[in-house]
C-alpha atoms as an extended CHARMM CRD file, in Angstrom:
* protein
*
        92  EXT
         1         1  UNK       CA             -0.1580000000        4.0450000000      -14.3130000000  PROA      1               0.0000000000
         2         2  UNK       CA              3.3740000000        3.3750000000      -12.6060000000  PROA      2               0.0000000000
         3         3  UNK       CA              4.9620000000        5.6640000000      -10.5200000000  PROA      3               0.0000000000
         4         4  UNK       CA              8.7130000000        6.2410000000      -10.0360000000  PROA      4               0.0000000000
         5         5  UNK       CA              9.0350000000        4.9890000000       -6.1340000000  PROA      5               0.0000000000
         6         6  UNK       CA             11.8790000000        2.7240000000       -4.6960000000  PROA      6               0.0000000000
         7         7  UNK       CA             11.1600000000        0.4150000000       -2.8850000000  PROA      7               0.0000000000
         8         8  UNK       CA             13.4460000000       -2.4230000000       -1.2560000000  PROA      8               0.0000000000
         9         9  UNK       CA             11.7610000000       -5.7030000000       -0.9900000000  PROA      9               0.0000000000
        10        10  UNK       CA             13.7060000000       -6.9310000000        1.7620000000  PROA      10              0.0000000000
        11        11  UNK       CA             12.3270000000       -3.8870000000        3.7690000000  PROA      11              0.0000000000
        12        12  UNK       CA              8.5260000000       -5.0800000000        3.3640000000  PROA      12              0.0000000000
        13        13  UNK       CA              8.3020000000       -7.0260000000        6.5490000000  PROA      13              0.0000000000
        14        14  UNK       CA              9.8050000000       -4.1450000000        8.6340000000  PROA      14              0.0000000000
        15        15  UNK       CA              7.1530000000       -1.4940000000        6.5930000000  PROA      15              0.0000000000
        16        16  UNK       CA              4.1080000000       -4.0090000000        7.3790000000  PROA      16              0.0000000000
        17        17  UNK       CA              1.0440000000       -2.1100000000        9.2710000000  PROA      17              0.0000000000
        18        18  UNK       CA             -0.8190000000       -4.2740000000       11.2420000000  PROA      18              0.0000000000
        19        19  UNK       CA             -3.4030000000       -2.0210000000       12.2280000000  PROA      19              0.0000000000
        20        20  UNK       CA             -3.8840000000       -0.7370000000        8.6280000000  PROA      20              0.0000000000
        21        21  UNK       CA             -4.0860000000       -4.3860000000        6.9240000000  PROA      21              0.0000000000
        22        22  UNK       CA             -6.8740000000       -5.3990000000        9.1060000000  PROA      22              0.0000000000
        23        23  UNK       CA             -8.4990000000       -1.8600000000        8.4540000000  PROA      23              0.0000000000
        24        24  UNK       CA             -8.3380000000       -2.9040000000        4.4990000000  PROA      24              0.0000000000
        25        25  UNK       CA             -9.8060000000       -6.1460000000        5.0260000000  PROA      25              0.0000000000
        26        26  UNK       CA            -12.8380000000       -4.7670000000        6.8360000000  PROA      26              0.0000000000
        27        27  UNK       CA            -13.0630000000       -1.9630000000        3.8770000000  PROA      27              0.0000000000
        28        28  UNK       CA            -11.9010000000        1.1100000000        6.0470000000  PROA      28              0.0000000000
        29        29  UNK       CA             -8.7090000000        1.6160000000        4.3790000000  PROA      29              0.0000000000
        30        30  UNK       CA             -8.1470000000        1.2130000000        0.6950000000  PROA      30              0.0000000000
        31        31  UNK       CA             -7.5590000000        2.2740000000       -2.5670000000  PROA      31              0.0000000000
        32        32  UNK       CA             -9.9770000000        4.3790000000       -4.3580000000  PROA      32              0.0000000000
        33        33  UNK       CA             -9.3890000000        3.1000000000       -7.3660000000  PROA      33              0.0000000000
        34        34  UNK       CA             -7.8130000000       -0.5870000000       -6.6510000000  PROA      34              0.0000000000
        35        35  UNK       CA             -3.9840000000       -0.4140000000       -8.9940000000  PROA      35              0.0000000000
        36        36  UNK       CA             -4.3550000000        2.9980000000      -10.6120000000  PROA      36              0.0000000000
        37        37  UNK       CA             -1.2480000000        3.8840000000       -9.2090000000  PROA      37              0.0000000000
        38        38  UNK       CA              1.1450000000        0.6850000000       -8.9510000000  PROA      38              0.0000000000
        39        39  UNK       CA              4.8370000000       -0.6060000000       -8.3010000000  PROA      39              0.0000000000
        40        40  UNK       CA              6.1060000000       -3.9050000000       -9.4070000000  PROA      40              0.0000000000
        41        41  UNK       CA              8.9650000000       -5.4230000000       -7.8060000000  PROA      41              0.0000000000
        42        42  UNK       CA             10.4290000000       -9.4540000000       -6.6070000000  PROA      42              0.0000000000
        43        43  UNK       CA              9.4960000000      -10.7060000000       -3.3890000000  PROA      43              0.0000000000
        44        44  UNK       CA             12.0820000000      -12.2580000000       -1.5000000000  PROA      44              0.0000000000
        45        45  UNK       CA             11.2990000000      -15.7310000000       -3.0220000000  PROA      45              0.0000000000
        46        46  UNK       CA             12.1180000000      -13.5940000000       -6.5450000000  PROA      46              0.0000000000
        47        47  UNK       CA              8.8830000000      -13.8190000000       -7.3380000000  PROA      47              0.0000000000
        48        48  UNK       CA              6.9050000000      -10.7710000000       -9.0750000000  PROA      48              0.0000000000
        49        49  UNK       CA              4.7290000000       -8.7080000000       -6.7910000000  PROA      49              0.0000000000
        50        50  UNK       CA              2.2590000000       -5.4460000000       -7.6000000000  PROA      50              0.0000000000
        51        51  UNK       CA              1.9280000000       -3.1220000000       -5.2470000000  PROA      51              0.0000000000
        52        52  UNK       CA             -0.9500000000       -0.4120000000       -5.5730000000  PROA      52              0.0000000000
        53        53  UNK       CA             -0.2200000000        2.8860000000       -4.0770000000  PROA      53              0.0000000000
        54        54  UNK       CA             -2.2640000000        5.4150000000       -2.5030000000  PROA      54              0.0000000000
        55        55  UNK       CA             -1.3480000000        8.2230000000        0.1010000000  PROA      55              0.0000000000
        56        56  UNK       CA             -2.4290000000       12.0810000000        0.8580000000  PROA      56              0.0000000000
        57        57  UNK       CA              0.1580000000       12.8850000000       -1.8120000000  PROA      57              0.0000000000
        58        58  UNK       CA             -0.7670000000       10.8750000000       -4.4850000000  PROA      58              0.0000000000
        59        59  UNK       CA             -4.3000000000       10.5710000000       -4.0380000000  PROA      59              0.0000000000
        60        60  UNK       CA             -6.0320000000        7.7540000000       -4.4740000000  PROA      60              0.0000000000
        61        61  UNK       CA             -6.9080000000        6.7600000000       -0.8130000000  PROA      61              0.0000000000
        62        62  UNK       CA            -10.4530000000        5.1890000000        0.6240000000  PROA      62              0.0000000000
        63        63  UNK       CA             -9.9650000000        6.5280000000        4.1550000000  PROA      63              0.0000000000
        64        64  UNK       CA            -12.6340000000        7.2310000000        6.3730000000  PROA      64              0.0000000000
        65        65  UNK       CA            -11.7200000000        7.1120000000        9.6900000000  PROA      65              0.0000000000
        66        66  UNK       CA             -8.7070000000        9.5550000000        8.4640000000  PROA      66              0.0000000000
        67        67  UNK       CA             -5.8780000000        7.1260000000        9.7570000000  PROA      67              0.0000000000
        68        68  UNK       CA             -3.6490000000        7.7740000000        7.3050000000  PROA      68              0.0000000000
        69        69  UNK       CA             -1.0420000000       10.3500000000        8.1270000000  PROA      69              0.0000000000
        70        70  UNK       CA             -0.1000000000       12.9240000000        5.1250000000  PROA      70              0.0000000000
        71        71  UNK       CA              3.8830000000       12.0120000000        5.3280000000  PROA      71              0.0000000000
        72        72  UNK       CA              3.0350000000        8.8380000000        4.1360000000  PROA      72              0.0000000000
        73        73  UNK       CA              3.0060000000        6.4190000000        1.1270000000  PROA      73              0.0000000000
        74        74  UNK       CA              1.0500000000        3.2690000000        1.1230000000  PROA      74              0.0000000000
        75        75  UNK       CA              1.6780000000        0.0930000000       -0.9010000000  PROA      75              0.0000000000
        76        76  UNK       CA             -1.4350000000       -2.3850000000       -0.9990000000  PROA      76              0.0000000000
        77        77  UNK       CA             -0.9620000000       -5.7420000000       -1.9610000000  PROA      77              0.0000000000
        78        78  UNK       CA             -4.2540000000       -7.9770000000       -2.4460000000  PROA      78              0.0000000000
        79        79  UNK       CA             -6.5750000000       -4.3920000000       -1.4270000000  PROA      79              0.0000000000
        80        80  UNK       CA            -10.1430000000       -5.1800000000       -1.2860000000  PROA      80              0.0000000000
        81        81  UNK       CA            -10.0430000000       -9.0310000000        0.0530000000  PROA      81              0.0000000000
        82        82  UNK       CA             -9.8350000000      -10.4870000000        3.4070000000  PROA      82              0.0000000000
        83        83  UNK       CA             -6.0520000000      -11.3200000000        3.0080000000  PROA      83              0.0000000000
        84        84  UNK       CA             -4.7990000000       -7.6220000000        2.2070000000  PROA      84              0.0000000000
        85        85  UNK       CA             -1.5160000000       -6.3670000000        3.6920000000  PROA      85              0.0000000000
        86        86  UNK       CA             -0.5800000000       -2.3340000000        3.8100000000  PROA      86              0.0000000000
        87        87  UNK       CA              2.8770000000       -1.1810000000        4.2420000000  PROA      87              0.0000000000
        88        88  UNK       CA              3.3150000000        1.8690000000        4.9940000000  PROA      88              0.0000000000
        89        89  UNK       CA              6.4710000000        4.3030000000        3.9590000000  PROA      89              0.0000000000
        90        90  UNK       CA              7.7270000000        7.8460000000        4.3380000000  PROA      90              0.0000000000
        91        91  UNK       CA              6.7550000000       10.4290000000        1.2320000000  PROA      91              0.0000000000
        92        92  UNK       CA              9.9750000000       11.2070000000       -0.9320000000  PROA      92              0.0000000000
């Protein structure tokens, strides 16, 4: 399924979480389900990415040390390996 979010590609780098891309790597922060919910959009090279989303408001979200914050949207790109990267984003 593909949601309706925006999402500008340039902004990735500035909406990177640190914290919450090591957290998917060891498992504590994922998707539930990994690309139920998805965006696609270029990278800054122009290349295609997919995004999965999760988030309190969407659903979706393997969180069990409860670190994400309900205002939020996350994108996941690579969720479930050792390289995975969150962003994070405020809810429309």
């Amino acid at each position: 399924m593909q949601l309706g979010l925006q999402v500008d590609p340039k902004q990735l780098p500035r909406m990177l979480s640190k914290p919450l891309s090591t957290a998917c790597a060891l498992e504590r922060f994922n998707q539930s389900e990994n690309d139920r919910y998805y965006i696609r959009l270029s990278d800054a090279d122009g290349k295609p990415l997919r995004l999965g989303i999760a988030g309190a408001k969407v659903g979706n979200l393997h969180d069990p040390g409860r670190q994400a914050q309900a205002t939020q949207i996350y994108l996941f790109d690579k969720d479930w390996t050792s390289e995975c990267k969150v962003y994070s984003m405020q809810a429309p």
